[in-house]
KEKE-400578 format. One line per 3 residues: number of its first residue (from 0); their letters; for each residue x, y, z of C-alpha. Coordinates in steps of 0.02 Angstrom, whole numbers, plus 50000, padded with zeros to 5 digits. Each point is the difference from the previous one (the first is absolute). Example, Ala and Ser with C-alpha at 12.3 -4.5 7.8 and 13.67 -1.06 7.14 Angstrom:
0) as) 50615/49775/50390 | 50069/50172/49967
//
This chain:
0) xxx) 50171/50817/52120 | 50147/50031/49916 | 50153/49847/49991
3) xxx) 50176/50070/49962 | 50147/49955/50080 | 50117/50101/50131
6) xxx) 50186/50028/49970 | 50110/49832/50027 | 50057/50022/50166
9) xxx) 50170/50068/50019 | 50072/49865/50094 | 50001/49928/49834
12) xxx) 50057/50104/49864 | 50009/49985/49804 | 50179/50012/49990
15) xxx) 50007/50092/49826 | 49894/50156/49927 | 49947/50046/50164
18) xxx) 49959/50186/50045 | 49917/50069/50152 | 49825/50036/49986
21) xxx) 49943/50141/49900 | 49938/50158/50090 | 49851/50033/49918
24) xxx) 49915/50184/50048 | 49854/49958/49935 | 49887/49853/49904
27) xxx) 49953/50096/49869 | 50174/50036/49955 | 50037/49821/49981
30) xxx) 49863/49944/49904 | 50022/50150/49888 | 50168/49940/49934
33) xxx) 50054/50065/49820 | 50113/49880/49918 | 50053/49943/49800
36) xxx) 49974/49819/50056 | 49895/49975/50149 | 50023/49866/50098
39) xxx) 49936/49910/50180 | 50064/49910/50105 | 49838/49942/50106
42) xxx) 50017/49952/50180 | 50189/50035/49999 | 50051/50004/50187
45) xxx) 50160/50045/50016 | 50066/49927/49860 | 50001/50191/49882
48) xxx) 50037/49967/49824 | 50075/50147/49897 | 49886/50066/49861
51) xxx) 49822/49932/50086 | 49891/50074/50079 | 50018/49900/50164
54) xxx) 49804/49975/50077 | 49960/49943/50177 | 49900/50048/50156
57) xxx) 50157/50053/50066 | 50017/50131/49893 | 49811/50051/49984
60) xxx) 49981/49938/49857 | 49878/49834/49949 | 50035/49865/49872
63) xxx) 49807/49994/49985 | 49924/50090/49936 | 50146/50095/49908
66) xxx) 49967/50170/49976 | 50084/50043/49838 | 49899/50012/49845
69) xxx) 49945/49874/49890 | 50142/49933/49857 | 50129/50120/50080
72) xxx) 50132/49871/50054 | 50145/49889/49919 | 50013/49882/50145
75) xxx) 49954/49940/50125 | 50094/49889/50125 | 49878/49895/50161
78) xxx) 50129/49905/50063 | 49904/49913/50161 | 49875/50097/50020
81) xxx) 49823/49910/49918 | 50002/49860/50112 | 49951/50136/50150
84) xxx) 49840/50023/49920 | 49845/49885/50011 | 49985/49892/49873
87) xxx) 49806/50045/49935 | 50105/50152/49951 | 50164/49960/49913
90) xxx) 49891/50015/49809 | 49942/50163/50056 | 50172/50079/50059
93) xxx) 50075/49928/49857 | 49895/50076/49872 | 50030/50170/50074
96) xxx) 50162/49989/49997 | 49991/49954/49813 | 49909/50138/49975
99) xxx) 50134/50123/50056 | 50122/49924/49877 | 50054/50100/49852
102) xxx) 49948/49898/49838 | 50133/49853/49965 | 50066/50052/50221
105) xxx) 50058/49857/50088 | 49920/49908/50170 | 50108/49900/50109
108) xxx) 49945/49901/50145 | 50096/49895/50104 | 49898/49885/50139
111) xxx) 50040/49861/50130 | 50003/49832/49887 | 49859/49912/50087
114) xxx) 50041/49834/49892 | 50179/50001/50052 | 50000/50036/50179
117) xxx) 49859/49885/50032 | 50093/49853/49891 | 50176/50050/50081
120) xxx) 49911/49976/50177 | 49921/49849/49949 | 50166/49924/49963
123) xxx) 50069/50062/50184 | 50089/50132/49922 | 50040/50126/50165
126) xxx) 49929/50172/49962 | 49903/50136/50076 | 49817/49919/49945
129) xxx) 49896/50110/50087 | 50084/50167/49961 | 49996/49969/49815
132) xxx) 49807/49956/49999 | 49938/50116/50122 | 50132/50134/50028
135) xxx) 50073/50064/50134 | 49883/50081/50084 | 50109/50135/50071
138) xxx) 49881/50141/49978 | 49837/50003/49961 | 50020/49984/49779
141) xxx) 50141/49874/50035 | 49864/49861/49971 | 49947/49904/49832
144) xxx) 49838/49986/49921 | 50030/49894/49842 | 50108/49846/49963
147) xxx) 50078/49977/49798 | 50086/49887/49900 | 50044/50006/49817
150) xxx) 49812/49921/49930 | 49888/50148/50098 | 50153/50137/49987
153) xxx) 49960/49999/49827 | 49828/49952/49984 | 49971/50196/50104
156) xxx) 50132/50098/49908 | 49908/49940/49808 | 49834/50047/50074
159) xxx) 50076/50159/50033 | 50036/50026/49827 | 50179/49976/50010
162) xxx) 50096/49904/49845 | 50179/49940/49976 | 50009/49902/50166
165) xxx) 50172/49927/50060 | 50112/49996/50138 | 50123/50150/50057
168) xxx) 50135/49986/50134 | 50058/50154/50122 | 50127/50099/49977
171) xxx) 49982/50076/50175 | 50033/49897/50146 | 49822/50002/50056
174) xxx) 49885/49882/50037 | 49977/49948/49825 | 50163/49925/50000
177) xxx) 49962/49853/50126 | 49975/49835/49923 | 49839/49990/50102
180) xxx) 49916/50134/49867 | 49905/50001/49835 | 50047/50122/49880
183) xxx) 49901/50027/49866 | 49991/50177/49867 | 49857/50051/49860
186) xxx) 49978/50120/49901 | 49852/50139/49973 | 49943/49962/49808
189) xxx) 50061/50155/49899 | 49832/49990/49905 | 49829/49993/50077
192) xxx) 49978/49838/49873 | 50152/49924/50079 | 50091/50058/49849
195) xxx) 49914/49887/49880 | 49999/50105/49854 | 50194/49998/50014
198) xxx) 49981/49806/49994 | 50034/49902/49820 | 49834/49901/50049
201) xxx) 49940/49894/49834 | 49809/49914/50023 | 49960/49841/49901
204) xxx) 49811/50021/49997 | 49903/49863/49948 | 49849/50033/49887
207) xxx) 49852/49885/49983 | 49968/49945/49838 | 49806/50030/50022
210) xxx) 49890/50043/50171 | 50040/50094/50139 | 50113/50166/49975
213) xxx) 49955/50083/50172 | 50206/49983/50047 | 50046/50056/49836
216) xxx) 49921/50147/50050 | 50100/49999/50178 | 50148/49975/49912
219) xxx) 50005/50163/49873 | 49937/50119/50162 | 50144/49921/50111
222) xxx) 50135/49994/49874 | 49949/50150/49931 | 50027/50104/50160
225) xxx) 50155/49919/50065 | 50089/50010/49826 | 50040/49814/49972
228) xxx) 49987/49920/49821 | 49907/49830/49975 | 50022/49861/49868
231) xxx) 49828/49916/49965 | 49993/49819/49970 | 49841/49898/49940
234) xxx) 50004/49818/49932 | 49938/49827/50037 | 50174/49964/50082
237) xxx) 49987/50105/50137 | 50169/49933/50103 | 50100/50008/49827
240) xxx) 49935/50175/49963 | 50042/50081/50162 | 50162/49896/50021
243) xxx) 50042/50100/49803 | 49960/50168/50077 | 50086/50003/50135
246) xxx) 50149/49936/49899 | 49964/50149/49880 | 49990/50142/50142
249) xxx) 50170/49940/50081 | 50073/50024/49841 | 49971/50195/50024
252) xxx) 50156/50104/50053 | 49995/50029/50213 | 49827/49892/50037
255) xxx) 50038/49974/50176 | 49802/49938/50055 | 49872/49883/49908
258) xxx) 49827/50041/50039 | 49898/49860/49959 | 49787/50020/49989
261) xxx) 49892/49859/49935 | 49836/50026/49923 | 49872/49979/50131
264) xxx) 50084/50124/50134 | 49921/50145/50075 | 50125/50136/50083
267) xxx) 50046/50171/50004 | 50153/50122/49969 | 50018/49996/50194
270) xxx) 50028/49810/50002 | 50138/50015/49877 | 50076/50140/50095
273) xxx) 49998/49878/50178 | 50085/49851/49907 | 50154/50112/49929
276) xxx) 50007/50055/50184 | 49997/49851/50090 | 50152/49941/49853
279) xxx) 50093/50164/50063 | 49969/50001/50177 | 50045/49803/50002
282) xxx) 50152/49952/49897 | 50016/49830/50033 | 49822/49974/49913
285) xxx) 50012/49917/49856 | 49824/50008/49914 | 49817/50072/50073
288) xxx) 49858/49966/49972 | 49808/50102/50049 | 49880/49882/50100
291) xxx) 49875/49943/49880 | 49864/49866/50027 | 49970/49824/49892
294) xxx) 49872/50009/49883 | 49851/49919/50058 | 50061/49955/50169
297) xxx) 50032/50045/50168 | 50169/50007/49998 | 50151/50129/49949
300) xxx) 50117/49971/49841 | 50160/49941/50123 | 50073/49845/50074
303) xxx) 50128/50001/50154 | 50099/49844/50063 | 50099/49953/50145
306) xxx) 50190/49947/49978 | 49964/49824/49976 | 49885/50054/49822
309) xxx) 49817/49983/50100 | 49865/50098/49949 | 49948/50107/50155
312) xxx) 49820/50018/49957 | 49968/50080/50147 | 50084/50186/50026
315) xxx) 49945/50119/50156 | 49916/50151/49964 | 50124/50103/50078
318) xxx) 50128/49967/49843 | 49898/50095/49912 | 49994/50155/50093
321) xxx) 50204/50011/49936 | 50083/50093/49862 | 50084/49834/49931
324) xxx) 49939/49812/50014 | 50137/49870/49912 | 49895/49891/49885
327) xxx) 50055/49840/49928 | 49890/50035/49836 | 49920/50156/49944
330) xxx) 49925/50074/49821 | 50007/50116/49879 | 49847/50097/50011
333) xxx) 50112/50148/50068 | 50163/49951/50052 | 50175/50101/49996
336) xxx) 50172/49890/49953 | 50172/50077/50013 | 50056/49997/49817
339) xxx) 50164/49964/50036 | 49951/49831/50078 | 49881/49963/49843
342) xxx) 50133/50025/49884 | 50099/49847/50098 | 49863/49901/50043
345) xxx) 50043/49845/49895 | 49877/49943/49839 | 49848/49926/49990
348) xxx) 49904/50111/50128 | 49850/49925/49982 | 49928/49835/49966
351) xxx) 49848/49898/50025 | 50013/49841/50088 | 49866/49869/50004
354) xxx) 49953/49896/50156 | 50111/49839/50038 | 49840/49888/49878
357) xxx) 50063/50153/49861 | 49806/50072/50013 | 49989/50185/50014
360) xxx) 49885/49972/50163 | 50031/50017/50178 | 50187/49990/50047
363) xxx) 50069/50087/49829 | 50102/50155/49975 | 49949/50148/49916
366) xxx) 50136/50102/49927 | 49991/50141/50104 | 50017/49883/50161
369) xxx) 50147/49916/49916 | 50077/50162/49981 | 50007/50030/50192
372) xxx) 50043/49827/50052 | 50169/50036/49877 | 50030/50166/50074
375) xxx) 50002/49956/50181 | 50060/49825/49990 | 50123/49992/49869
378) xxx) 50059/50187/49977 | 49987/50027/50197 | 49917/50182/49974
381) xxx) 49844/50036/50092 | 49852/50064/49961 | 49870/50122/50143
384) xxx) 49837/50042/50016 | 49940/50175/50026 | 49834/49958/50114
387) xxx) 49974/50199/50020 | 49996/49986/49809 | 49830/49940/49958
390) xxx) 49907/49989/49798 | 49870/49943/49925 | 49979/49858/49910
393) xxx) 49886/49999/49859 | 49876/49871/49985 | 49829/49956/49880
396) xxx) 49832/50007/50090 | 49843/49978/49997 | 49854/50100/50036
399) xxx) 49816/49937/50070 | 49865/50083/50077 | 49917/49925/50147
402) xxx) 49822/49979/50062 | 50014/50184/50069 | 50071/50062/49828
405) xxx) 50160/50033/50084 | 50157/49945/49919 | 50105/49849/50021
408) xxx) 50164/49964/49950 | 50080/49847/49975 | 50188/49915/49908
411) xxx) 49951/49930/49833 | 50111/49829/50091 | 49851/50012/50138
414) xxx) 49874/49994/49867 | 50078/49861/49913 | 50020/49884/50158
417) xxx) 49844/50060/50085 | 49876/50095/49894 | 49912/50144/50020
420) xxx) 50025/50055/50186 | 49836/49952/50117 | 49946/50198/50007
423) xxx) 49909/49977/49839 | 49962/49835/49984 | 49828/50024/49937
//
């Protein structure tokens, strides 16, 4: 069934940039609408905005699905109007309304701030409680199927494919003008790679000096296709080298991204693509970086800690079904860094730090880790994860056949702590 919202009733009018209702002879003349910038104005009531397209069920016309064709329109405005449909389908609606967007068009959605009114009536603040959360239910689509704040706003309008997030204000006196509503606008990429091969992306790549080449490989295809050029780096030193060539590629004129890949990572041009996406569609991200597992272990290259500096060593699985994660510590095996931050981020980056006896056993510092620790705790930037962004990580195994001649594999670490594995123990 479909959710859209009736006119505001007229014992409450918008008192500016009202008109009566349009007169419309017939739907297919609406929908049909020839214009030099197309815009909608979805679920619009009363509340007519010159130069949109004003869509509602009072004028025959639906907000979903829109019939105009795909990557026809500039704009388009949903001020109040996705919390009236159920929530197992705000993604959905989203996306097709996306997909009606011109390349670079605009999407802005204003909801009921769920975080806000709850936290306003928590502190005995006297407001209407109900009617925000559930709506008015004055006719039967003046009722609300989905509840938003900022974190889950945001988290749907990225999967949608939408970059450039940030908050817009009305200009009408509408809805989206009370203090009880989020407001938040993104933009329809203007390329279908998210514009990256407009980006100044430089890659530090680093290069084994012997053994496996498998992400060298990955590397060339995906940097080949998107257009971005690498630096290679291969020495003993590996925190000094990289530290050098990312040094070297901010040097460039208009570097505005530092793609880092270590030598051991598997990924594709695709991966790439969703990082410089996630940096677009998310502009208070600082750094991100792809999931990637330890080597050897059953555990993922991050580390995430409560205010007080805890390691939480246990994190539900349902963080990882989101576009962003914040991560205390991270990697390089593919991670993007705003160069702008990079260039400020004060000197040494990286260091090794032995344990509190000065061993280099449990409790030490690698230099990558050090890097981190600075970056959140002494430069205050952050740095995300990208769990939808998932590679490879390379590691050396061995082969054995078993009693049935069928093939084995096991971590040459295994081997060296436990032997061959029991299969073929002969």
């Amino acid at each position: 069934m479909m959710a859209h919202k009736k006119p505001t009733p007229k014992k409450k009018p918008v008192p500016t940039k009202r008109k009566p209702a349009p007169k419309v002879e017939s739907k297919k003349k609406v929908l049909l609408s020839k214009k030099d910038c197309l815009r909608l104005n979805l679920g619009s009531g009363e509340c007519i905005i010159d130069g949109f397209d004003n869509i509602d069920l009072a004028y025959g016309t639906n907000a979903y699905p829109l019939e105009y064709e795909d990557g026809t329109v500039h704009e388009i405005r949903a001020s109040h109007i996705l919390e009236h449909f159920p929530y197992e389908k705000v993604e959905e609606i989203l996306k097709h309304w996306v997909s009606k967007l011109r390349p670079g068009g605009v999407l802005k959605i204003a909801v009921p701030d769920f975080r806000k009114i709850a936290k306003a009536y928590l502190e005995g603040t006297d407001h209407n409680v109900q009617g925000f959360i559930l709506g008015r239910h004055q006719n039967a689509y003046d009722s609300h199927g989905s509840l938003f704040d900022v974190e889950n706003l945001l988290e749907v309008m990225v999967a949608s494919g939408l970059v450039r997030i940030d908050k817009w204000t009305s200009s009408v006196p509408d809805t989206a003008s009370i203090d009880w509503s989020l407001n938040l606008v993104g933009y329809k990429p203007a390329h279908e790679d998210c514009g990256i091969q407009k980006a100044n992306i430089q890659a530090v790549l680093g290069a084994p000096r012997f053994g496996p080449v498998s992400h060298m490989k990955c590397a060339f295809q995906a940097f080949q296709s998107l257009g971005i050029p690498y630096t290679m780096v291969q020495g003993c030193f590996w925190h000094q080298n990289i530290c050098n060539a990312i040094k070297t590629v901010l040097a460039y004129p208009g570097t505005e991204y530092v793609l880092t890949c270590d030598y051991d990572s598997v990924f594709a041009a695709s991966d790439v693509i969703e990082l410089y996406r996630i940096l677009q569609a998310y502009p208070k991200v600082d750094a991100v970086c792809a999931l990637q597992g330890k080597r050897d272990l059953e555990n993922v290259l991050i580390s995430i800690q409560n205010d007080e500096g805890t390691p939480i060593t246990k994190i539900p699985r349902s963080a990882f079904l989101r576009n962003t994660l914040e991560v205390s510590t991270g990697h390089f095996g593919l991670t993007l860094i705003r160069a702008d931050l990079l260039r400020d981020f004060p000197k040494p980056w990286m260091n090794d730090i032995p344990n509190e006896d000065g061993e280099w056993e449990e409790g030490r510092v690698d230099a990558d880790i050090s890097f981190w620790k600075k970056w959140r705790e002494e430069y205050g930037k952050n740095l995300y994860l990208a769990p939808k962004v998932v590679i490879g990580h390379h590691v050396e195994v061995v082969m054995w056949p078993d009693n049935q001649m069928k093939m084995v594999y096991q971590t040459t670490n295994s081997y060296h702590k436990e032997g061959p594995p029991k299969e073929v123990i002969r």
